[in-house]
N, C-alpha and C positions, 0 to 999 in steps of 0.2 A: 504493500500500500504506500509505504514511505518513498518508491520511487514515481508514483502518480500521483506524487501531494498536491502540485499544483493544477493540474487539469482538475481535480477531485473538487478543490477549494473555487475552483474558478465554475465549474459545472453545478455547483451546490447555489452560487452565485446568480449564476445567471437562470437558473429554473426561478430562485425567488423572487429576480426582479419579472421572470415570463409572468408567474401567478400575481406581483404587484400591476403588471400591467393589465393583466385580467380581471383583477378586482377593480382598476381602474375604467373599463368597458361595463362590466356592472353595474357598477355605481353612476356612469350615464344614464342608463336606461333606465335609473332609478331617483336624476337627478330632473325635474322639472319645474322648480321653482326656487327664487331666493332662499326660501326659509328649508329646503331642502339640502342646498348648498351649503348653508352657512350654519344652523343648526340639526340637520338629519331630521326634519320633521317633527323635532321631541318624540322620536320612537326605539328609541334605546333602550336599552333591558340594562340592568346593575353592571350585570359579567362585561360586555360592555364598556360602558361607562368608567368602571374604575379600571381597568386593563387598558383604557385611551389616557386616564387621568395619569395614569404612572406609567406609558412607553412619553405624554408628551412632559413629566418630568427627568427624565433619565436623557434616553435618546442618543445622540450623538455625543453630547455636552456631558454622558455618563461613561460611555463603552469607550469613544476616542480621548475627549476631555482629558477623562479622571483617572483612568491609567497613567494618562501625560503627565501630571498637576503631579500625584503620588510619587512617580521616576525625578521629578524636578526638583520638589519641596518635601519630601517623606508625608511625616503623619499628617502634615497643617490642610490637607482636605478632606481626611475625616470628618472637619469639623462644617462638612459640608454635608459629609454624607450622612452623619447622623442629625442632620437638622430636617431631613423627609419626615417621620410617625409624627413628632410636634407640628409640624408647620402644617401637613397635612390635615392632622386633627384639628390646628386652631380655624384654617379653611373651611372644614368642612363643620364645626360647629356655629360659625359667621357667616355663612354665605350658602350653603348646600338648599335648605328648602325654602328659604326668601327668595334665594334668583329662580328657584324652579319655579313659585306661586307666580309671582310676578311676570316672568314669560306667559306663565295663563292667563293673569288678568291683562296685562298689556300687550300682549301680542309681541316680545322682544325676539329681535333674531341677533344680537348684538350686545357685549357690553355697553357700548357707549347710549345704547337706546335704553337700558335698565336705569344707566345714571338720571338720563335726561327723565325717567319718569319716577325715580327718584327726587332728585331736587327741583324739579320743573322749571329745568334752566335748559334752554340750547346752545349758551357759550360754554355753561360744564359739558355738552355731550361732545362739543366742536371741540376742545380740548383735549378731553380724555379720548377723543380719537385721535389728535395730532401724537397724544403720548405713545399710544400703543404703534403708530406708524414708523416712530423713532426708535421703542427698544425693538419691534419687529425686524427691521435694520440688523441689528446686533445679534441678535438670537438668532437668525434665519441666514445671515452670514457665516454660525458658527455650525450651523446643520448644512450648510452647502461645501465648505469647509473641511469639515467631518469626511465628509462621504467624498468629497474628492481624494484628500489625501489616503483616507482605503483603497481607492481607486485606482491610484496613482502606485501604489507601495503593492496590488496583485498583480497590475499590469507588466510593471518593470521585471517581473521574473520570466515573462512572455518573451520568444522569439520578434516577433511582429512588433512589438509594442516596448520595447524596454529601455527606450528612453523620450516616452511622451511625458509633458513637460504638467508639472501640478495646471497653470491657466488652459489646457488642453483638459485637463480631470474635470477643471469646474466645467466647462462650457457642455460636456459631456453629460455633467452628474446635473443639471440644469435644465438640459433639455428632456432628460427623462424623468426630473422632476414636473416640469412645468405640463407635461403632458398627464403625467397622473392626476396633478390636480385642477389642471382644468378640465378632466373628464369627470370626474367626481365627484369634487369639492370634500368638505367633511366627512359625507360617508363612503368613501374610499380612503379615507385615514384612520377613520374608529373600526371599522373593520379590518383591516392590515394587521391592527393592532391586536386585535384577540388570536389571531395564529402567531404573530412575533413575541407578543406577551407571554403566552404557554410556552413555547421555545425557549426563551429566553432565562425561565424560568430555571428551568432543569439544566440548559447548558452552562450556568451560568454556576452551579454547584460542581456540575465537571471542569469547568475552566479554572475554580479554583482550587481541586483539587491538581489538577496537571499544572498549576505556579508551584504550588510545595515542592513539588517532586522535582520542578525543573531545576531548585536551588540545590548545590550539595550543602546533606545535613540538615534537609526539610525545612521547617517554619525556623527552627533553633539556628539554623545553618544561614540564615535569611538577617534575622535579628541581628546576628552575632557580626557579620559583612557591614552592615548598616552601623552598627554604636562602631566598628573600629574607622570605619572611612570617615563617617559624620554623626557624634552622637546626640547632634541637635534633630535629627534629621527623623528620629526613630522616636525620640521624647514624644510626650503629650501634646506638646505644642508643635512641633516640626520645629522648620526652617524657617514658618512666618513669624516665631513668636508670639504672645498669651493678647494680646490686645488684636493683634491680627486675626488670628482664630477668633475670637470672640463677637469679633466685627462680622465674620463671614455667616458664624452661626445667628447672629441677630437680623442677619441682614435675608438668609436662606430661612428661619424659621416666621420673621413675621411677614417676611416678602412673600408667604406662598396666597397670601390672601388676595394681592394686587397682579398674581399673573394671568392674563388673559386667554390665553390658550389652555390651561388646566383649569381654570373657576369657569369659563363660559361651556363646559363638558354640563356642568348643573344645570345650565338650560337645555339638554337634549334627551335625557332620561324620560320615562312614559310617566311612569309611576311615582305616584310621591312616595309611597309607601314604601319603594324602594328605596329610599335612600341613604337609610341606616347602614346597607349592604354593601354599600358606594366605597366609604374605606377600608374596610378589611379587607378587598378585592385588591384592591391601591397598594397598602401597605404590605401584604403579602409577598406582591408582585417585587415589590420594590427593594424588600428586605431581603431574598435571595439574588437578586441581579445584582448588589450594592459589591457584592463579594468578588464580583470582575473587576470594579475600577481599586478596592483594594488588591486584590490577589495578583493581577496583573503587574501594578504598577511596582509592590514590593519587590516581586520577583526581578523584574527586569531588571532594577536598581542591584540587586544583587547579583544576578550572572556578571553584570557588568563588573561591580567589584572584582570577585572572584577569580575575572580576569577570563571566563569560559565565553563569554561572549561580546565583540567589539562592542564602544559604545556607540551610542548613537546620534546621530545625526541631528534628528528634533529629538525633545521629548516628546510629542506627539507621535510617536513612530512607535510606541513605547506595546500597543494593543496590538497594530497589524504585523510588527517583527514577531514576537513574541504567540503569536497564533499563527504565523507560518515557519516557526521554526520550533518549536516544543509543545504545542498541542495536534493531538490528532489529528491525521489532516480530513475526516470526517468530521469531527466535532469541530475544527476551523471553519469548515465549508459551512456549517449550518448557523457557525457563531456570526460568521461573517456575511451570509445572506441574511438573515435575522437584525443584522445591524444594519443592514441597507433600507430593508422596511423599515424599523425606528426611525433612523433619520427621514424617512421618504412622508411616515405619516405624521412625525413631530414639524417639521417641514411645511408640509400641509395646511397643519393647523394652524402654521403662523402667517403661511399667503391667506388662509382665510379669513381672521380678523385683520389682517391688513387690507383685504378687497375690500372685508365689509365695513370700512374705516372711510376708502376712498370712496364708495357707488354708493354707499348706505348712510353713514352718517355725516358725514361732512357737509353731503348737498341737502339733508334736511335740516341741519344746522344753518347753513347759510342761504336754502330757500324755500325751506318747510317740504319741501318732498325729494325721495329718492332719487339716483340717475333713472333717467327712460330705459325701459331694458335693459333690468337692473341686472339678471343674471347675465347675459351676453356680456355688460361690463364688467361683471364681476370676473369671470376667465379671463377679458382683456389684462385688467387691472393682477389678475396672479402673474400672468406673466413678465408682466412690466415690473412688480416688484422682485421675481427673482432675479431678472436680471441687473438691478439695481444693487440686491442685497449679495449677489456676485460679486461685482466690482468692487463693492466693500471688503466681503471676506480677501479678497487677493491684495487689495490695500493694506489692510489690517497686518496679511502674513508677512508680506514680503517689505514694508515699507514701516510701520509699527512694530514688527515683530510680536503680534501676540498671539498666545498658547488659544487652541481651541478653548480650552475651560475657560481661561479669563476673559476670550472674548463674550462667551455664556454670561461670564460672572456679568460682564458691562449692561448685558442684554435684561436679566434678572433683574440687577440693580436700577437702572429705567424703571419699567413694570412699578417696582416696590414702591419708590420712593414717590411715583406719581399717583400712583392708584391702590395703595394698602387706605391711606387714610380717605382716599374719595368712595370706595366701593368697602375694604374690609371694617372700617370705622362708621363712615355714614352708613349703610345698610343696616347697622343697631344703635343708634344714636341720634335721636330727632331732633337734638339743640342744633348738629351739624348745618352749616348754612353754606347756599353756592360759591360764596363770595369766597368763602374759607377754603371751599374744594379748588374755587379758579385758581385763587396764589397757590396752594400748596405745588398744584400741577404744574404751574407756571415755573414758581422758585426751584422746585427739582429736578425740570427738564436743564432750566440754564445750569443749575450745578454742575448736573451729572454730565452733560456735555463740554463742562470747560474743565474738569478735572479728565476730561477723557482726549481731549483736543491739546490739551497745553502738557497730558501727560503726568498732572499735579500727582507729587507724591508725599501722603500725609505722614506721618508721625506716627510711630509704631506697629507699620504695617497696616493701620485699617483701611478697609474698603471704600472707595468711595461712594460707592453704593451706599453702605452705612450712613455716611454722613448727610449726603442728600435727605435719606430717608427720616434721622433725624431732624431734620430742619424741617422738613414739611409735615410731619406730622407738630411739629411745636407751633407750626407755623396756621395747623388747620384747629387745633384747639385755639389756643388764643385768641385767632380771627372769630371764632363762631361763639366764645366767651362773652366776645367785646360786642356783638354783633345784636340787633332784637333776632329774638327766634323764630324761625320759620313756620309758614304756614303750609303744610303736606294736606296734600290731596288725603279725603277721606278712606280710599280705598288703601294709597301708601301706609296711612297711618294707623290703618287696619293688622295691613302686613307685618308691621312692626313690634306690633304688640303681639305678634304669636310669640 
């Protein structure tokens, strides 16, 4: 078998994108309107639902990322990866059955449409779509990114192809993106997800079973490489040091409230009833795959040491080396088909609140009704933003130099800092007022774009993410304190008090 690893790896591959491409045929002929598009109809079942909510947590930003982030900085992204079961839970205890109601009483196909009927502002809804258009950028650059450099790291072992160049990956992994989800839309992403999520699952307990093995002297043999090279590296804290960590986990645990691609899943679900089912399905999923971006990433750090295997080139190299050279090349093939879906349907969901940002709420912001065929814009509009959030990723790599995770990190930290306290605060909080959501949105986009533009680096490692995050929310208390308090629609104020 070890002498057809690669054809194996590559044939495992390309069967998963055949069936991505057939789920994406599918889900045409199952797509006929905006609100099919963009929210699947509200006809999702739990299984579902939380198996979409944790591949479009993980994704690229998990299997490529976090491997990467571990091989670079040792422990200091655990403190990433343990912030999913909280951040998760606080989500889903703030937001889970108020944005489901509300998509019933209002008819929402859209975050920024839950805000506007929320605070019954359409500068808050023209906003919190400008936000999510910005960290969509970030986040969608880091799943194009993702899946080109796999791309790029199976091909180069190929006769034909081995030395096609990463901007040849993206343009590549772009156009087989853009074609799945403009066939689709959302339900050719929730569905991707429940066969990559089960995969994922189980391989993902093999994968790190075969890092042990790959270190001499297993986990021990692992450890021991790490405290002699670097014993910052393997401590509690890594290489980012206790304030750096701290920042990442505050910033990953209260940010899961404000991301728009894993909290607008709660408007797609049928059943309310279901929705107690909605995390354990998440968090399940999420707690065995978590074990790839550790098990990988220590391992590699360790051959290296050890000196049994060159280093590497990126750390981001750190998942596709290391599964084409000490994992099965069966269990490669399926790890690394499995991770082309993730990205493809995490991907997805971020061209689609990004269309529904451009076709759907922007134009009823600025002229009370949607674009005119709104679905035919909405495919125009996925592909104009992939190709946009392309040019980023290959900015970002090649000219910023930064690591897939940290591009995720920037992408996250967006999301959070704009929309935890607009969507996870306002949604249980009736004092909250427009005014207070407009600044918050406002002061965190300009932050979080001039610490990312000028490259700002803060003082003991914290994220900038973080600090945005704290500004705007100090900034949407305060203002809503100082503010008289708002008058909510009877129905809103209904909902509120469930």
């Amino acid at each position: 078998m070890e002498a057809y690893r690669y054809p194996i790896i590559l044939a495992c591959v390309l069967l998963y994108l055949l069936l991505c491409v057939g789920v994406g045929i599918w889900a045409l002929r199952r797509t006929r309107s905006a609100s099919d598009f963009f929210v699947a109809g509200r006809q999702l079942g739990f299984m579902v639902t939380g198996l979409a909510m944790f591949s479009s947590t993980l994704s690229g930003f998990g299997f490529v990322g976090g491997p990467g982030l571990v091989y670079a900085m040792g422990m200091s992204s655990i403190w990433i990866v343990i912030t999913a079961p909280p951040g998760m839970a606080v989500s889903t205890y703030l937001l889970t059955k108020r944005l489901r109601m509300l998509a019933e009483l209002r008819d929402t196909i859209s975050l920024p449409d839950a805000v506007a009927a929320r605070y019954g502002s359409e500068s808050t809804r023209l906003l919190s779509a400008v936000a999510i258009l910005l960290g969509v950028m970030g986040y969608l650059a880091t799943q194009i990114l993702a899946m080109a450099l796999v791309m790029q790291s199976l091909l180069q072992h190929t006769a034909a192809f081995a030395g096609i160049s990463l901007p040849a990956c993206v343009a590549v992994s772009c156009a087989v993106l853009v074609f799945y989800s403009v066939a689709g839309g959302v339900i050719a992403g929730v569905y991707t997800d429940v066969l990559q999520g089960a995969i994922m699952i189980f391989a993902s307990i093999l994968v790190f079973v075969a890092a042990l093995a790959a270190v001499d002297g297993g986990a021990t043999g692992a450890v021991t490489a790490l405290l002699h090279d670097d014993p910052e590296s393997i401590g509690p804290w890594g290489s980012l040091g206790i304030m750096g960590c701290l920042s990442w986990y505050f910033l990953f645990t209260v940010g899961g409230a404000g991301q728009p691609h894993i909290i607008t899943k709660n408007m797609m679900f049928k059943r309310l009833e279901d929705a107690p089912k909605i995390l354990p399905v998440a968090l399940g999923a999420y707690t065995f795959s978590a074990l790839l971006w550790i098990g990988i990433g220590l391992a590699m750090r360790a051959v290296v040491i050890q000196g049994t295997h060159p280093a590497l080139a990126a750390a981001d190299q750190a998942a596709p080396e290391f599964l084409q050279t000490y994992a099965n090349p069966l269990l490669a093939g399926v790890v690394f088909a499995a991770l082309f879906a993730a990205i493809m349907s995490t991907a997805d969901a971020f061209l689609n609140i990004g269309a529904a940002a451009l076709v759907h709420d922007i134009p009823i912001a600025l002229r009370g009704r949607p674009a005119r065929h709104e679905l035919w814009w909405a495919r125009t509009a996925t592909a104009m933003l992939a190709a946009v959030a392309a040019s980023f990723a290959l900015y970002s790599y090649f000219v910023n130099d930064r690591l897939v995770a940290l591009l995720g990190a920037f992408g996250w930290g967006t999301f959070a800092a704009a929309l935890v306290p607009v969507v996870g605060i306002g949604f249980n909080w009736k004092r909250a007022t427009p005014l207070a959501a407009n600044t918050a949105i406002v002061v965190s986009l300009v932050l979080n774009l001039v610490i990312e533009v000028f490259n700002v680096s803060l003082p003991q490692g914290i994220h900038g993410g973080t600090l945005a995050l704290l500004v705007s929310l100090a900034l949407f208390f305060g203002i809503s304190f100082a503010s008289p308090a708002p008058q909510l629609d009877p129905d809103i104020e209904a909902l509120m008090d469930i």
